[in-house]
Backbone as a chain_set.jsonl record, in Angstrom:
{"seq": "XXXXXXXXXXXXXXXXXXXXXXXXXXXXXXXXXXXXXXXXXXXXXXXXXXXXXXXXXXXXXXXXXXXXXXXXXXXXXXXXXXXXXXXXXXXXXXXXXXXXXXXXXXXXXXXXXXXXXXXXXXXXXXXXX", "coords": {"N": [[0.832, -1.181, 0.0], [0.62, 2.483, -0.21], [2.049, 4.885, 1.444], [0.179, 8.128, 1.987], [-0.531, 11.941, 2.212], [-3.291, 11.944, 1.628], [-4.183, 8.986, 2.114], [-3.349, 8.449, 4.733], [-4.572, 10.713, 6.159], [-6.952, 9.424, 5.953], [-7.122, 7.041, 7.607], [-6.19, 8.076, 10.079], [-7.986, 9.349, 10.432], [-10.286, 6.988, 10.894], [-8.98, 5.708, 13.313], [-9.269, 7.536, 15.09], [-11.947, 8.264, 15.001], [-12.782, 5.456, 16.573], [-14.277, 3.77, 19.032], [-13.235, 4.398, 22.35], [-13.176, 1.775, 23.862], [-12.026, 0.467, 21.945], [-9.715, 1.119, 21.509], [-8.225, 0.95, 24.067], [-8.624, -1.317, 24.289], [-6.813, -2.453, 22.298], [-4.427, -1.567, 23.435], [-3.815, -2.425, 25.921], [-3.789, -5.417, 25.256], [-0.967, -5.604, 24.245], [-0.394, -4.608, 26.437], [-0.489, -6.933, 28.509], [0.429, -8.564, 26.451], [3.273, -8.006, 26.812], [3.827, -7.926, 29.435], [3.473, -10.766, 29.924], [5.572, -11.911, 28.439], [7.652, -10.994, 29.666], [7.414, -12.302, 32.214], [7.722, -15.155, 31.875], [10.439, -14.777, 31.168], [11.947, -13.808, 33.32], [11.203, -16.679, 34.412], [12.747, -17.911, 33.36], [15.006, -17.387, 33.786], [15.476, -18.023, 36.271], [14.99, -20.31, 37.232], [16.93, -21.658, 35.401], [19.506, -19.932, 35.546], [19.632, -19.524, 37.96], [21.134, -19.728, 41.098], [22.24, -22.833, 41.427], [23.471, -23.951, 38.901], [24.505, -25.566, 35.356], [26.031, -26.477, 32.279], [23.913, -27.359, 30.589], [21.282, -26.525, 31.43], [21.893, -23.589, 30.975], [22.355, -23.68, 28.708], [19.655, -24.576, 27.966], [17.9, -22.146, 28.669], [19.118, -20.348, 27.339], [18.071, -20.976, 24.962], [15.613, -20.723, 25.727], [15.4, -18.233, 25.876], [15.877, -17.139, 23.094], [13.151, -17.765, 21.962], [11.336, -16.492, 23.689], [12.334, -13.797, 22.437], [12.138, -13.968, 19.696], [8.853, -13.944, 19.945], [8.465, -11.318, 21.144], [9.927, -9.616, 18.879], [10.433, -7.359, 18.398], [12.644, -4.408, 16.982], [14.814, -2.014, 17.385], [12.912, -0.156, 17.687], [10.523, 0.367, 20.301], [7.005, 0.607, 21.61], [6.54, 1.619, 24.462], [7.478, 2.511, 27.451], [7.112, -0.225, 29.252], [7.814, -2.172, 26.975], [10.312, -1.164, 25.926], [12.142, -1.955, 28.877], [11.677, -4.508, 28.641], [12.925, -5.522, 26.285], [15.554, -4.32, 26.972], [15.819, -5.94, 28.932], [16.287, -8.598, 27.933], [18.302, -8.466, 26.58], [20.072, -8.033, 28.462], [19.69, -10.593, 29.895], [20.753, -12.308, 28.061], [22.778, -11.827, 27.606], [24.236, -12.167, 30.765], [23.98, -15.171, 30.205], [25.491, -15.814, 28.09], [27.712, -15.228, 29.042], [28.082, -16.711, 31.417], [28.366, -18.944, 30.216], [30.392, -19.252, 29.119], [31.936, -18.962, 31.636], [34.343, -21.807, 33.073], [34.176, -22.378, 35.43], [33.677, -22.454, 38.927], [32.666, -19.944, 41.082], [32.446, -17.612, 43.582], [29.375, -16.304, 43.198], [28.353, -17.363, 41.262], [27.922, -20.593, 40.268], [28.855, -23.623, 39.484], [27.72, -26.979, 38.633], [28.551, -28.463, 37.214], [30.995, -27.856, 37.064], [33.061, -27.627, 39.7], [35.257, -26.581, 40.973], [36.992, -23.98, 41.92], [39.151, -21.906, 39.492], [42.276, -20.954, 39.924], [43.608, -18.974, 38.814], [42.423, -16.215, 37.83], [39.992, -14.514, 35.547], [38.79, -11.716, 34.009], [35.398, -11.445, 32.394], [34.054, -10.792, 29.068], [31.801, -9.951, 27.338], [29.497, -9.143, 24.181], [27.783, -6.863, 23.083]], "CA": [[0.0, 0.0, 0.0], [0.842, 3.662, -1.002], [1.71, 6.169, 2.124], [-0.097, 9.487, 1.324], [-1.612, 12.461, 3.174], [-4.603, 11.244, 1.606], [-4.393, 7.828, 2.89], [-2.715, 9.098, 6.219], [-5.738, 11.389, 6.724], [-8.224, 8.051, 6.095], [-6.495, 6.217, 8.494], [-5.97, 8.859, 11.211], [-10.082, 9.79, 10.426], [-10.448, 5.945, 11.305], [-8.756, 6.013, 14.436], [-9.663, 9.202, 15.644], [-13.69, 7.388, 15.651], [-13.006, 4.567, 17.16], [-14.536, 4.03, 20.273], [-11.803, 4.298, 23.548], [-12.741, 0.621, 24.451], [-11.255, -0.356, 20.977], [-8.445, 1.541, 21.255], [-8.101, 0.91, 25.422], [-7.813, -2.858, 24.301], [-5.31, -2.954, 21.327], [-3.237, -1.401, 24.255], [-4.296, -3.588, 27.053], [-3.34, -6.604, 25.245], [-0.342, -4.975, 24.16], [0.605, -4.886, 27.709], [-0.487, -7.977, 28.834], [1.748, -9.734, 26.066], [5.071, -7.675, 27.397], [4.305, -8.634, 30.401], [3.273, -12.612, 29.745], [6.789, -12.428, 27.78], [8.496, -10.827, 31.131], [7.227, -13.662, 33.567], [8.703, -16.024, 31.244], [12.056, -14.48, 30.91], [11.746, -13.845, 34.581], [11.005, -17.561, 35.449], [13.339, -18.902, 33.099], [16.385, -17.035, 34.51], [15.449, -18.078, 37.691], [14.855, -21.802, 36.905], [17.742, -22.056, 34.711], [20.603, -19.538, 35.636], [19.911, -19.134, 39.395], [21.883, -20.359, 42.06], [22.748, -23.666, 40.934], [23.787, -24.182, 37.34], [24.771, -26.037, 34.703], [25.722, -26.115, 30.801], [22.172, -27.852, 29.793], [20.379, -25.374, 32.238], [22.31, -22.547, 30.327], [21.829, -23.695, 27.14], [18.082, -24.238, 27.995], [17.769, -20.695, 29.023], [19.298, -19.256, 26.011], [16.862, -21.399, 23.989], [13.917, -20.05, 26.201], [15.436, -16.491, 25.575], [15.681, -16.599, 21.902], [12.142, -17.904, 21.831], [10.917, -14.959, 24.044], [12.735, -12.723, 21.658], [10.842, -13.828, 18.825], [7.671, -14.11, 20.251], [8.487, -9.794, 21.088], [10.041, -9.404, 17.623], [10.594, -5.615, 18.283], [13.769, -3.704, 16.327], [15.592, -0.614, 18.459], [11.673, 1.198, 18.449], [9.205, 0.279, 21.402], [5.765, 1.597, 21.557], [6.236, 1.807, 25.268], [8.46, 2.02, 28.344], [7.277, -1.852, 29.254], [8.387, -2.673, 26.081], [11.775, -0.978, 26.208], [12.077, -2.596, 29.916], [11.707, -5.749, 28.419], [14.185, -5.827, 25.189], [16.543, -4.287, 28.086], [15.94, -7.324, 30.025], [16.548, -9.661, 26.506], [19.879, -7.863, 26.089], [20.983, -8.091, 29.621], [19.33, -11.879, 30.257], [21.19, -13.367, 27.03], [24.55, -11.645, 27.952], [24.711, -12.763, 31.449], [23.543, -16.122, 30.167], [26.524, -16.533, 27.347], [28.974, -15.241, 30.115], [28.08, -17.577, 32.5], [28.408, -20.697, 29.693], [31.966, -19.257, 29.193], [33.052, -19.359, 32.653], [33.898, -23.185, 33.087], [34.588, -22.716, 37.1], [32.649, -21.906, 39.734], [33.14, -18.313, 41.842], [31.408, -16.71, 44.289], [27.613, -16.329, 43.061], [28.624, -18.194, 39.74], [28.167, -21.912, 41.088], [28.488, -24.468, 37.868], [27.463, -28.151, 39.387], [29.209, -29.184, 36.518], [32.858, -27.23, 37.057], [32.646, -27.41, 41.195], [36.542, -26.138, 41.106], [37.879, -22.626, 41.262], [40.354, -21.646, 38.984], [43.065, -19.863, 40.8], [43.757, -17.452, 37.942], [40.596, -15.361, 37.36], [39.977, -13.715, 34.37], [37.734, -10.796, 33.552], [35.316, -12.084, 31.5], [34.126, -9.352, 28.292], [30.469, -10.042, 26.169], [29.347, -7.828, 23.58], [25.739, -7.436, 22.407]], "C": [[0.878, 1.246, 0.0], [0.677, 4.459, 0.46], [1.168, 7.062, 1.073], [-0.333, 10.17, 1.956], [-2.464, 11.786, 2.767], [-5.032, 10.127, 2.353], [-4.11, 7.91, 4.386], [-4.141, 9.696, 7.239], [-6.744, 10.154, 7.157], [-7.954, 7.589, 7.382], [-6.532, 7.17, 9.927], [-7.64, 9.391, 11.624], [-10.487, 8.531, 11.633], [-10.478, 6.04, 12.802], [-9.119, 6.892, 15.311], [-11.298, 8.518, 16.383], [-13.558, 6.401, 16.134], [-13.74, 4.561, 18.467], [-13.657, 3.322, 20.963], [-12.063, 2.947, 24.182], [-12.172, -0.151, 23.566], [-10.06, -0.165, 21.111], [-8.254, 0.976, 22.742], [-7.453, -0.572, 25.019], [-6.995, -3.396, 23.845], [-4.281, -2.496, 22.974], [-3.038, -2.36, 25.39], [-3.546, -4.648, 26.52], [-2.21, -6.509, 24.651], [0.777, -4.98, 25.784], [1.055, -5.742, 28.43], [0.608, -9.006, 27.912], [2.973, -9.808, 26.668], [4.848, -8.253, 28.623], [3.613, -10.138, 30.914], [4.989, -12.653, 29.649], [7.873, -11.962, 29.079], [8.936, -11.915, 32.269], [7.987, -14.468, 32.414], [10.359, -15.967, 31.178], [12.321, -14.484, 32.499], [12.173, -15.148, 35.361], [12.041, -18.56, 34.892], [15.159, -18.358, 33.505], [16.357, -17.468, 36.067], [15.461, -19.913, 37.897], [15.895, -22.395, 36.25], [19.253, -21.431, 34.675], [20.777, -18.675, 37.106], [20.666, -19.818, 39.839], [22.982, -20.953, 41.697], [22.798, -23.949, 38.95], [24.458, -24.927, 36.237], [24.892, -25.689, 33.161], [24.143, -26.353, 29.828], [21.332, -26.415, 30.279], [20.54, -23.913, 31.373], [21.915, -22.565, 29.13], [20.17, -24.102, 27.015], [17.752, -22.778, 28.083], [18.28, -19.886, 28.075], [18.429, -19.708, 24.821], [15.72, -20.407, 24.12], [14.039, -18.013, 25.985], [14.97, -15.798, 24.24], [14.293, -17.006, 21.319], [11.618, -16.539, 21.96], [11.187, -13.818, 22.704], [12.105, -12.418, 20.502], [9.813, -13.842, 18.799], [7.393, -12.082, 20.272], [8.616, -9.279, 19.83], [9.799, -7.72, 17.87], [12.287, -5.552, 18.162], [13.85, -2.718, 18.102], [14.068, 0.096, 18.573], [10.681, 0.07, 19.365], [8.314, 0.914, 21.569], [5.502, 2.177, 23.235], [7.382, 1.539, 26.44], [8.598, 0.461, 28.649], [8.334, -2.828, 28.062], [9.896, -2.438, 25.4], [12.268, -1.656, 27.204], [12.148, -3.937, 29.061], [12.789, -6.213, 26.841], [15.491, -4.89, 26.089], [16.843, -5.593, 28.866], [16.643, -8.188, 29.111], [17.445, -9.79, 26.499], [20.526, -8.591, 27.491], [20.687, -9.901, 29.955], [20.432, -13.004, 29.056], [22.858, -12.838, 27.124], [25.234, -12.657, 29.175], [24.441, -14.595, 31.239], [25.051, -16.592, 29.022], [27.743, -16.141, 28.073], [29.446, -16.655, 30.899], [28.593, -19.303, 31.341], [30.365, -20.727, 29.204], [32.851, -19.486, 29.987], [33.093, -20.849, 32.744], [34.537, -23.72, 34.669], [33.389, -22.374, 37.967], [33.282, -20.698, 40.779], [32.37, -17.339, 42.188], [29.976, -17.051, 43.716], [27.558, -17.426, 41.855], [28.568, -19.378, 40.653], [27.421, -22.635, 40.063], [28.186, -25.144, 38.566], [28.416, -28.549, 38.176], [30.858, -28.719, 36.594], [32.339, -26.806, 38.765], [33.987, -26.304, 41.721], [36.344, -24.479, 40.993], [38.933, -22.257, 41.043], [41.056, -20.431, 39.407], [43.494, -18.725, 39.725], [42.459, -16.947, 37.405], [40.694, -14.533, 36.181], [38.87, -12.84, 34.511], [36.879, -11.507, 32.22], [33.943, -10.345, 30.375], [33.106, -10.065, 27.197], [30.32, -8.772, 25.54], [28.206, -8.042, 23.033], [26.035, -7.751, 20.628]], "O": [[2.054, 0.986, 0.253], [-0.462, 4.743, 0.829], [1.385, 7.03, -0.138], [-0.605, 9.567, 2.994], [-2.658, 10.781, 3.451], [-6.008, 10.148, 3.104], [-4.846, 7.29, 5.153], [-4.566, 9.387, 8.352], [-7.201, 9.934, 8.278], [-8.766, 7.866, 8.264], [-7.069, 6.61, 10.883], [-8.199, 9.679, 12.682], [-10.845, 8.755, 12.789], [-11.463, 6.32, 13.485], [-9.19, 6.575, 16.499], [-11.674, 8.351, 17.543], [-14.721, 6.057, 16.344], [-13.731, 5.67, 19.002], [-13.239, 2.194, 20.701], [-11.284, 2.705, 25.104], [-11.763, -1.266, 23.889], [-9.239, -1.059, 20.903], [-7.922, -0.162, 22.41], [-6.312, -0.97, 25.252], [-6.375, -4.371, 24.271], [-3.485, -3.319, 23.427], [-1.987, -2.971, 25.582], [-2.57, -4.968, 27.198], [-2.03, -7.641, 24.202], [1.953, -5.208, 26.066], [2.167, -5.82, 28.952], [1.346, -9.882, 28.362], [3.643, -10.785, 27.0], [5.645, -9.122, 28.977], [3.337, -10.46, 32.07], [5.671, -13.236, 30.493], [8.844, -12.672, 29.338], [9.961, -12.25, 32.863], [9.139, -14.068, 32.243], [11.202, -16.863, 31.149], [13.066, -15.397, 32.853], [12.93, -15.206, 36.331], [12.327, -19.631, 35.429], [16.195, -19.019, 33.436], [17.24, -17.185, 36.877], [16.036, -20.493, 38.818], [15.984, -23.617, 36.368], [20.152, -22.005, 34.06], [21.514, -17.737, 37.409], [21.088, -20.714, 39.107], [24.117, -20.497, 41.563], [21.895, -24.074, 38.123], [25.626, -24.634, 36.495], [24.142, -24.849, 32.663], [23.592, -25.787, 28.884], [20.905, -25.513, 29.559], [19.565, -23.206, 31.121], [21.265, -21.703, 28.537], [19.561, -23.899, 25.964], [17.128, -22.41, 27.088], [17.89, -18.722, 27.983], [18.123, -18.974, 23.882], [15.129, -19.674, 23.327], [13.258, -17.062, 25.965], [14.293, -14.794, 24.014], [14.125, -16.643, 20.155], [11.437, -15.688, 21.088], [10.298, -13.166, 22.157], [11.643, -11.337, 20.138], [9.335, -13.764, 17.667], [6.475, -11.537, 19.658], [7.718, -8.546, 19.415], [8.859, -7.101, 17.373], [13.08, -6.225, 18.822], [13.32, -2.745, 19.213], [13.93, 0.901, 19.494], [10.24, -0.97, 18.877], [8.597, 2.099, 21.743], [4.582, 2.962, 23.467], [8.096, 0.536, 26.404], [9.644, -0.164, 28.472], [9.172, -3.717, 28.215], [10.492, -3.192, 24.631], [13.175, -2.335, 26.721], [13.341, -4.237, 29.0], [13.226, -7.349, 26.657], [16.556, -4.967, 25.478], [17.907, -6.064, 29.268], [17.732, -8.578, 29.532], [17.932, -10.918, 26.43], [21.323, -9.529, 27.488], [21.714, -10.483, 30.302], [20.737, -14.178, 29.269], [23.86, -13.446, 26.747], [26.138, -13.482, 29.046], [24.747, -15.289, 32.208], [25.588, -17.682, 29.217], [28.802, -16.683, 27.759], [30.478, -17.321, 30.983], [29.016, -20.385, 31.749], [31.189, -21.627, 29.046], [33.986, -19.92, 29.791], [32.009, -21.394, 32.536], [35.069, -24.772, 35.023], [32.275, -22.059, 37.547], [34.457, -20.763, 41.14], [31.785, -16.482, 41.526], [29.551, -18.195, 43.872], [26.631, -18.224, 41.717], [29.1, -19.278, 41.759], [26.24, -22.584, 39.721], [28.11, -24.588, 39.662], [29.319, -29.222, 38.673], [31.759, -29.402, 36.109], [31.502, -25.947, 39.043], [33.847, -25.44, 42.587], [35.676, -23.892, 40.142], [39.794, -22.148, 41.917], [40.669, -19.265, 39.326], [43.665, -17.567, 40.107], [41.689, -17.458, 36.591], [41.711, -13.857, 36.022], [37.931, -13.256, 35.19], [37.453, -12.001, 31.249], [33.349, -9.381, 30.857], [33.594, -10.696, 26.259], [30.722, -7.68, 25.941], [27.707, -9.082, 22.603], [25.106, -8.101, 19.9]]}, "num_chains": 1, "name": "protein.A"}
């Protein structure tokens, strides 16, 4: 289809009449998705890269991320703080998640079940989105 004013105007006419429980609900469920797709990211960092941890657990949790991610399917624009908040979370949930599958020790809060050892030389460890 063909931006135009013309068509712009139609469209903005449209909207303009709607009645505010049409428009109230595109947003509503709008919110309710970001935050369905939150609790999920939420429960799967918590289920899969809390405490105790492992490489499966990790590599489950970056599965369940890049699901989430496409289920949001939003670029750099958000129609809404929630929805910035939550491709913030994406970013930060899939970093500390390919950190953690790099370290192959355990240290301090980091605690692999599968690498129980800590390696006496520590490294800084350096992700990049």
């Amino acid at each position: 289809a063909i931006i135009n004013k013309q068509n712009n105007d139609v469209i903005l006419n449209l909207i303009q009449n709607l009645p505010y429980d049409a428009i109230d609900g595109v947003f509503r469920n709008k919110s309710e998705m970001t935050l369905n797709l939150k609790t999920k990211l939420k429960t799967t960092m918590w289920q899969n890269v809390g405490i105790f941890r492992d490489e499966n657990s990790l590599n489950q949790a970056l599965k369940d991320i890049e699901q989430i991610e496409n289920e949001f399917n939003k670029g750099d624009y958000c129609a809404n703080i929630e929805e910035y908040e939550l491709r913030n979370m994406l970013i930060t949930s899939k970093l500390v998640v390919q950190s953690a599958l790099q370290r192959r020790e355990s240290r301090g809060a980091h605690y692999r079940t599968d690498f129980l050892q800590t390696d006496n030389t520590a490294e800084h460890s350096e992700i990049k989105k």
